[in-house]
C-alpha positions as CSV (number, residue, x, y, z in Angstrom):
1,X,65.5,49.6,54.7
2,X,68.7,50.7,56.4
3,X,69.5,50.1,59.8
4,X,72.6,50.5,61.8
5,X,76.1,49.3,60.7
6,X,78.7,47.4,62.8
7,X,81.7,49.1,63.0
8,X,83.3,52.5,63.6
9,X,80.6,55.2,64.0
10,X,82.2,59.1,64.4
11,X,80.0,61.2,66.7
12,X,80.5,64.5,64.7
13,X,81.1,67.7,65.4
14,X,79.0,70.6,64.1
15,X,80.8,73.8,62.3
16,X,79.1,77.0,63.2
17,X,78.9,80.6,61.7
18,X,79.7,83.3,63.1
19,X,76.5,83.5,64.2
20,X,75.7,80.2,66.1
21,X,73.8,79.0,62.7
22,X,75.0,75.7,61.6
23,X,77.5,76.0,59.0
24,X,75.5,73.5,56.7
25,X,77.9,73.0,53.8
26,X,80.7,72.5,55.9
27,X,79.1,69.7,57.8
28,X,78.7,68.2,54.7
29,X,81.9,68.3,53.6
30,X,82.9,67.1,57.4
31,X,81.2,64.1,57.2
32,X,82.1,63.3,53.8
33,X,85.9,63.5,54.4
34,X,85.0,61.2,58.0
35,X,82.8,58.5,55.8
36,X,86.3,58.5,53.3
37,X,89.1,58.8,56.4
38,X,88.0,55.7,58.5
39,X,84.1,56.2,59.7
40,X,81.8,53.3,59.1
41,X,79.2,55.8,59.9
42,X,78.3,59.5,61.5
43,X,76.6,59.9,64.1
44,X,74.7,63.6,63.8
45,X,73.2,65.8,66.0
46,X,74.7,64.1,69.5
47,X,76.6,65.5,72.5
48,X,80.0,66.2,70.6
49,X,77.4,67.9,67.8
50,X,76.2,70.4,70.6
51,X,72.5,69.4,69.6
52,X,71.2,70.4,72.7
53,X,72.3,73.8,72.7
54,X,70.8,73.7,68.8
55,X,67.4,74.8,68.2
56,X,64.7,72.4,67.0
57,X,64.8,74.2,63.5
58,X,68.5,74.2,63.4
59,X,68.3,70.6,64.4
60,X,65.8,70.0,61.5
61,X,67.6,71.7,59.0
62,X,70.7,69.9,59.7
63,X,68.7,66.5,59.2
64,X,67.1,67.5,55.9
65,X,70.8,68.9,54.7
66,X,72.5,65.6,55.3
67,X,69.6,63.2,54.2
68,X,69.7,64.9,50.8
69,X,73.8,64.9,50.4
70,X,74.7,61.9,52.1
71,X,74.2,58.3,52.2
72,X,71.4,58.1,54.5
73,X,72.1,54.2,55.4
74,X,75.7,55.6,57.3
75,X,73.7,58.2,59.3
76,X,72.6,58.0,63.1
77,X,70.5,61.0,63.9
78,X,70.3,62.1,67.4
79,X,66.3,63.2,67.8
80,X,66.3,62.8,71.8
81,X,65.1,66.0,74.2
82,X,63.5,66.8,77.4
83,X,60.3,67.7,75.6
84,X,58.8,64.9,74.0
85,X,56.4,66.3,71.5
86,X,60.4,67.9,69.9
87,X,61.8,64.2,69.9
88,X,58.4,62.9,68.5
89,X,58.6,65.8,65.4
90,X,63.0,65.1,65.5
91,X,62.4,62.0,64.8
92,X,59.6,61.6,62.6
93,X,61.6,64.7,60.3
94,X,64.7,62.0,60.4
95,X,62.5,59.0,59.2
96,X,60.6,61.0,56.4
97,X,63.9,62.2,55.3
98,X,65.5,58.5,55.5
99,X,67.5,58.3,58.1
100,X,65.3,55.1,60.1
101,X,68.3,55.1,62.7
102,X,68.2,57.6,65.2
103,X,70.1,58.4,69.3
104,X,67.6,59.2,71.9
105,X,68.3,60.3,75.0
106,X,66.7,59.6,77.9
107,X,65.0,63.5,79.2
108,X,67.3,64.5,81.3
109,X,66.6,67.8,83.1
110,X,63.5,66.3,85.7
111,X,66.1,63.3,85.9
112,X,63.7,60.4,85.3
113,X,61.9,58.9,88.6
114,X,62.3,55.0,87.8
115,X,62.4,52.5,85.2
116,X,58.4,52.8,85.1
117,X,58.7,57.0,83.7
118,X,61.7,56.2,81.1
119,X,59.7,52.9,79.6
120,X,56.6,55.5,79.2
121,X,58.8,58.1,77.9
122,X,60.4,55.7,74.7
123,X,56.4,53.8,74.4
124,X,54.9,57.2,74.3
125,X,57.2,58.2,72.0
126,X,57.2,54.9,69.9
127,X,53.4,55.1,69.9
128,X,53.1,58.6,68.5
129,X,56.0,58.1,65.6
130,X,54.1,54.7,64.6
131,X,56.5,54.0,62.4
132,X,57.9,50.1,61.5
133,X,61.3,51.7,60.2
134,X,62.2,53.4,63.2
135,X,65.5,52.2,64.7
136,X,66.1,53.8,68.1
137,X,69.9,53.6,69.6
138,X,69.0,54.2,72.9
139,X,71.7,56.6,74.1
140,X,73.0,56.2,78.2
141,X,75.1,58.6,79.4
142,X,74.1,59.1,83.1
143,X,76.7,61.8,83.7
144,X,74.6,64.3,82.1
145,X,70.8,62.8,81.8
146,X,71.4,61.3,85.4
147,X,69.7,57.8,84.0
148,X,71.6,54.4,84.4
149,X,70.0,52.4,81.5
150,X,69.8,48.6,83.5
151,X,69.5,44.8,81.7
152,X,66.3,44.7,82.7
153,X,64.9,48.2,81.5
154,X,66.4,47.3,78.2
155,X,65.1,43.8,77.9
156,X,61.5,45.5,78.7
157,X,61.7,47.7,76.0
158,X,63.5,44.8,73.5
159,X,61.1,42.7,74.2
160,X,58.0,45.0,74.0
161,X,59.0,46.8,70.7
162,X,61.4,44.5,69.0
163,X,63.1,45.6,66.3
164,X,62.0,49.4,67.1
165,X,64.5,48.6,70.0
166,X,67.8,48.3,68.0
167,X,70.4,48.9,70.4
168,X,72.3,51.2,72.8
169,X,75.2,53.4,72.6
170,X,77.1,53.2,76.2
171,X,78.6,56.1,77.2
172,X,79.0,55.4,80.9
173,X,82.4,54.1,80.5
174,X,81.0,50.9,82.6
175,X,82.2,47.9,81.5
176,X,80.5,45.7,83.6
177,X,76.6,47.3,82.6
178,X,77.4,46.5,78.8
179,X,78.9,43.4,78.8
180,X,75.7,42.7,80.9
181,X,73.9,43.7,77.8
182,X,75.5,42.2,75.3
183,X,75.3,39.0,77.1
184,X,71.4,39.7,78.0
185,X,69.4,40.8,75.0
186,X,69.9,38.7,71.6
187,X,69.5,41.0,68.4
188,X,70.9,44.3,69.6
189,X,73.5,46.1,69.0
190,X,75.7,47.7,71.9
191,X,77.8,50.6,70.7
192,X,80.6,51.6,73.4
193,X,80.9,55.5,73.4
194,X,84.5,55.4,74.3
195,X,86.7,52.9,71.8
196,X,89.1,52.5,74.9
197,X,86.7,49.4,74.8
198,X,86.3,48.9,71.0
199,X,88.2,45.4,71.2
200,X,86.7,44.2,74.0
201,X,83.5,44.9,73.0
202,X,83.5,43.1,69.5
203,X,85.4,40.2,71.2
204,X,82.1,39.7,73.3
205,X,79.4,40.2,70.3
206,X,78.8,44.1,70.4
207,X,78.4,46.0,67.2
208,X,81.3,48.6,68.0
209,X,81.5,52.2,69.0
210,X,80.3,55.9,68.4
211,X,82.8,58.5,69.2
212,X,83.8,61.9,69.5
213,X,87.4,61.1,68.8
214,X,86.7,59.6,65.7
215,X,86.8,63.4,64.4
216,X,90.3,63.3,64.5
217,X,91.3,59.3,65.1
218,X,88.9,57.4,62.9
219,X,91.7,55.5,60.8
220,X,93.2,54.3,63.9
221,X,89.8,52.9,65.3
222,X,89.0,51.0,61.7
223,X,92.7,49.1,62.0
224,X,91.2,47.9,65.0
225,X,88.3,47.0,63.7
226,X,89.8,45.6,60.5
227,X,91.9,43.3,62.2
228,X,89.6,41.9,64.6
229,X,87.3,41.3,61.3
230,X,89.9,39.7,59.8
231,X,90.8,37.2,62.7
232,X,94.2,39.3,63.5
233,X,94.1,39.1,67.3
234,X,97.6,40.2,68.1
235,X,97.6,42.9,65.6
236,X,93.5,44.0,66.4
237,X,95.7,43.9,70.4
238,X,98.5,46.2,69.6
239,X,96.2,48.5,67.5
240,X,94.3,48.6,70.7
241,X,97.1,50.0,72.7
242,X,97.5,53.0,70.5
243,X,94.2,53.9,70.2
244,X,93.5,53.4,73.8
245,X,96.8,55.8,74.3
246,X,95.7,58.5,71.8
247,X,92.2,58.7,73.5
248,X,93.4,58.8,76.8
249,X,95.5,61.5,75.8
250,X,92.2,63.7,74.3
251,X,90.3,62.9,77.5
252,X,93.5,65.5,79.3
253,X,90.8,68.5,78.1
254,X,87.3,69.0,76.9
255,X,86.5,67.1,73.9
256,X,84.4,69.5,71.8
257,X,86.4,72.6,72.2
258,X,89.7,70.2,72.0
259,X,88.6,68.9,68.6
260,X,86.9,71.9,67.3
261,X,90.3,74.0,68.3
262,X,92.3,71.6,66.8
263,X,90.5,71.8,63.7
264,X,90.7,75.6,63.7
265,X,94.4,75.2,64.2
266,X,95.0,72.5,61.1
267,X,92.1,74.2,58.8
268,X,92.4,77.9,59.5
269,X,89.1,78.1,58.8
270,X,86.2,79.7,60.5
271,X,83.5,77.2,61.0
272,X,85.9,75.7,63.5
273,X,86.2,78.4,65.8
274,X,82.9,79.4,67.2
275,X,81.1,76.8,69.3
276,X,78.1,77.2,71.7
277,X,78.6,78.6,75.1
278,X,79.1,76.7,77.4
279,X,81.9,75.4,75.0
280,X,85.2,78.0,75.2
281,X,87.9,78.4,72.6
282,X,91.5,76.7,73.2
């Protein structure tokens, strides 16, 4: 059964027609040339994907597409939404097709209440997938669901659901809350979502990092990852400081139309050019 890799994980993009439909071939071919170019694994159907402004038959489509044509043990499906009966059939669709390892969001228009209402969220939605092989990444990113996962939220739902619990991805650029995790809860795996942190994170024990970036930097975060695998310090250091350069230098504008423009510009090709409102064109 797969599960999640260590390593460099890209958060794709998603090409579009002309019509707002997923452009399914061409994310094929995207993902393809990301697993060859430096990605230890893809992340679909996440924030940089625009899954949430994707229907939940464009969504499904998109995960039967890619179980069928790519290596379904180097995917990450995102299946989280504000409804849970969508996340429930999200991520029951990724685990018939193959893909065990999926990115849920907490729901994140009502901004969860407490602790208490996100635990009965995931057990509710544990409990109706019934499923062993499910492998949730728990995604935080309290700028836009307004939930701060905490240690002891996560050690509730590690310890109640085990290996359903697989890990987190970390996008709330706080250093402190995972390195609090990573030191905390044995057997999971902490993903940071910006690799500003990649070394620091895999010198304390995490797993490594999903990223938008990776679209367009991927090689540059596997020589960091390379090196420190390969007990290069100083070299996994210096490769550190360029990536953490080039990112910084992405974060100057809004990353989906910034890498979706960009790949308009190097491709002149349409799938690159439309993106959902309330994404504009560079």
């Amino acid at each position: 059964m797969n599960c999640p890799l260590n390593g460099v994980y890209t958060a794709s993009l998603t090409p579009l027609k002309r019509s707002y439909e997923p452009n399914l071939p061409a994310l094929v071919r995207h993902v393809q040339w990301l697993l060859e170019s430096g990605s230890d694994g893809v992340a679909l159907l996440g924030s940089t994907g625009e899954a949430n402004s994707l229907t939940i038959e464009q969504r499904l489509a998109i995960i039967e597409i890619s179980a069928k044509k790519l290596p379904t043990d180097r995917l990450i499906m995102g299946t989280g939404s504000c409804s849970l009966k969508d996340a429930v059939h999200l991520t029951k669709a990724s685990i018939d097709a193959g893909v065990y390892a999926v990115l849920v969001l907490p729901p994140f228009y009502y901004k969860p209440q407490s602790d208490k209402s996100v635990l009965r969220f995931y057990s509710e939605l544990i409990s109706i997938v019934d499923d062993t092989r499910l492998r949730i990444i728990f995604y935080n990113f309290p700028k836009l669901s307004g939930y701060n996962f905490s240690v002891e939220i996560l050690q509730e739902l590690k310890q109640r659901f085990g290996d359903i619990a697989a890990g987190i991805k970390d996008s709330s650029g706080e250093w402190k809350n995972m390195l609090g995790i990573v030191q905390n809860i044995p057997d999971f795996m902490v993903y940071t979502g910006t690799e500003t942190l990649l070394l620091d994170i895999l010198n304390k024990g995490g797993a490594g990092c999903i990223t938008a970036t990776a679209n367009l930097i991927a090689p540059e975060c596997q020589r960091v990852y390379q090196a420190w695998k390969n007990n290069k310090q100083k070299v996994a250091e210096e490769a550190q400081m360029n990536l953490t350069n080039l990112r910084k230098t992405l974060e100057n504008y809004p990353l989906v139309s910034e890498l979706k423009s960009l790949f308009a510009s190097k491709t002149n090709t349409e799938e690159w050019e439309n993106m959902l409102p309330p994404f504009d064109p560079f």
